[in-house]
C-alpha positions in Angstrom: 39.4 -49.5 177.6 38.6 -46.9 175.3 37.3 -47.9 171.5 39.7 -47.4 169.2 38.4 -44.7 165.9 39.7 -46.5 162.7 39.8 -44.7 158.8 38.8 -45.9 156.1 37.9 -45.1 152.1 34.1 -45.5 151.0 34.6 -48.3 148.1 30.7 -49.0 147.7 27.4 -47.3 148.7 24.0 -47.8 147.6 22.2 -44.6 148.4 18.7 -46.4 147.6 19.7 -49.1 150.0 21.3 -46.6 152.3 24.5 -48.6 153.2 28.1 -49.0 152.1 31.6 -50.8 152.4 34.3 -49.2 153.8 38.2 -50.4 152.9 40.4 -50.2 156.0 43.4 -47.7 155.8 45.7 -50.3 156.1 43.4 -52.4 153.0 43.1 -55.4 154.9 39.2 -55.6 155.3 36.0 -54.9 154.1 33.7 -53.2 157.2 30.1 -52.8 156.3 28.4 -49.5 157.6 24.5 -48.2 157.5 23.5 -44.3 157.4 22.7 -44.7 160.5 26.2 -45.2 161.7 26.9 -41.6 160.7 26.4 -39.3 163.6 24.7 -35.8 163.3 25.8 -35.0 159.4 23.1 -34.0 156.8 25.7 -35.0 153.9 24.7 -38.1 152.0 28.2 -40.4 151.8 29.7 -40.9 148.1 32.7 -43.5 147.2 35.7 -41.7 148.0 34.8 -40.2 151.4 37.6 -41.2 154.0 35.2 -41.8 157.0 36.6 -42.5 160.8 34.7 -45.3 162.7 34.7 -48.0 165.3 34.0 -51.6 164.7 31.6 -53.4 166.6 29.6 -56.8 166.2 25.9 -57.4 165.6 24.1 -60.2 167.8 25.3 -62.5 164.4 28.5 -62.0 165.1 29.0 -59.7 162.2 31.7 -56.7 162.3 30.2 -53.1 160.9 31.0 -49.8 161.3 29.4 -47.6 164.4 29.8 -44.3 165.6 31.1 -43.1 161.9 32.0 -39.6 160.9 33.2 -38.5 157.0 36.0 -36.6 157.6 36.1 -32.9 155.9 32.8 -32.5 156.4 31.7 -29.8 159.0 28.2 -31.8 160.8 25.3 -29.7 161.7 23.1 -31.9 164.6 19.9 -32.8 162.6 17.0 -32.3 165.3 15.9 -36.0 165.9 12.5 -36.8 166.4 11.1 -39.6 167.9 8.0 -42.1 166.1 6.4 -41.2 168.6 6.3 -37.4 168.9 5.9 -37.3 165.4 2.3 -39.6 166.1 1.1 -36.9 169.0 2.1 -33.9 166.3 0.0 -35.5 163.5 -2.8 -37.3 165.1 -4.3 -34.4 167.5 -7.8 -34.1 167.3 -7.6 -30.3 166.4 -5.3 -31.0 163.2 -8.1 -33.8 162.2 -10.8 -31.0 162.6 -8.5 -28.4 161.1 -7.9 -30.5 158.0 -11.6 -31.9 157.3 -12.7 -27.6 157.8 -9.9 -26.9 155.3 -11.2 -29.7 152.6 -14.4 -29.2 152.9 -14.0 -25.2 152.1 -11.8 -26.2 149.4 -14.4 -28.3 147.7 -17.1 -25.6 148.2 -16.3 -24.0 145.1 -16.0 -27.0 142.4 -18.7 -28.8 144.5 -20.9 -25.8 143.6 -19.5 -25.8 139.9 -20.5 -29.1 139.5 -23.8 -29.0 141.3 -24.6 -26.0 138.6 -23.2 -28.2 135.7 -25.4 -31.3 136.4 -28.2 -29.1 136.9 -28.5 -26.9 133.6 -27.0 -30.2 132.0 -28.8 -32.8 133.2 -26.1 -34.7 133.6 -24.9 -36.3 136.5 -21.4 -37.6 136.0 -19.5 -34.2 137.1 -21.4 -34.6 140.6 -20.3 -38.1 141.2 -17.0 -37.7 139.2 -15.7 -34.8 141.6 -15.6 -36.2 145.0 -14.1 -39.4 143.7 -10.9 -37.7 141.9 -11.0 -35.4 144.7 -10.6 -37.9 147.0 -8.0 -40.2 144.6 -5.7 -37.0 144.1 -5.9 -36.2 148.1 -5.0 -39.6 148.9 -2.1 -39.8 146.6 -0.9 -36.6 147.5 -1.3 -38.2 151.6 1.0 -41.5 150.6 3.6 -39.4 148.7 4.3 -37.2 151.8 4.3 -40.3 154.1 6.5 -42.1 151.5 8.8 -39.2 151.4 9.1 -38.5 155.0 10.2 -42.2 156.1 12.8 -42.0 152.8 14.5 -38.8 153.7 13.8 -39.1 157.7 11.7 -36.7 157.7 13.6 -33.7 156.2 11.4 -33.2 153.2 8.9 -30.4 153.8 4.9 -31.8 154.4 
């Protein structure tokens, strides 16, 4: 038996949330979707958008959309890449080496500054003070991109 592709108007979506309500064609019910119902589109859905789905049931018992489309809009396949590719890109050993090479050359300079600073100054906050906001800003900057790329599925450039 083949599924059968139902249309519907976008009534309500929370983009922060990243789900929606769709009204039937034929306005009789309310069917829940998720983002990830949408197959292969890079558009973000807005309340308006006729989208074409199929119903199915959660283990609840609960009808949603699945398999979704909005119609009008041409879908480019979004490259989809798995937790755990992403975990052998990030974590190799010569991207940790590369990284700790790159900071350390970095901080050469200011490190220096500072050194020269306390020195002629006699003052030793700037040599304790710079490798603590170094390290605060860098692991800021770290959660923002991390924060980003589970918001936007990974889209957002690192």
């Amino acid at each position: 038996m083949k599924p059968v592709l139902r249309k519907g108007k976008l009534t309500t979506w929370k983009d922060d949330k990243d789900f929606g309500f769709i009204r039937s064609s034929d306005g009789t019910q309310d069917v829940f979707i998720h983002i990830t119902a949408l197959q292969e589109t890079n558009h973000r859905p807005q309340v308006g958008d006729v989208i074409c789905y199929q119903l199915t049931a959660d283990k609840d018992g609960r009808i949603h959309a699945c398999n979704a489309f909005i119609e009008g809009v041409v879908s480019k396949p979004m490259p989809i890449i798995s937790s755990l590719a992403i975990e052998k890109e990030t974590f190799q050993p010569k991207a940790k080496y590369s990284l700790m090479f790159e900071v350390l050359l970095l901080s050469l300079l200011p490190g220096l500054g500072a050194m020269h600073f306390a020195l002629t100054t006699f003052n030793p906050i700037p040599l304790i003070l710079y490798p603590v906001m170094s390290f605060v800003t860098f692991a800021l900057y770290a959660d923002d991109k991390v924060q980003c790329a589970y918001q936007y599925r990974f889209t957002c450039p690192l």
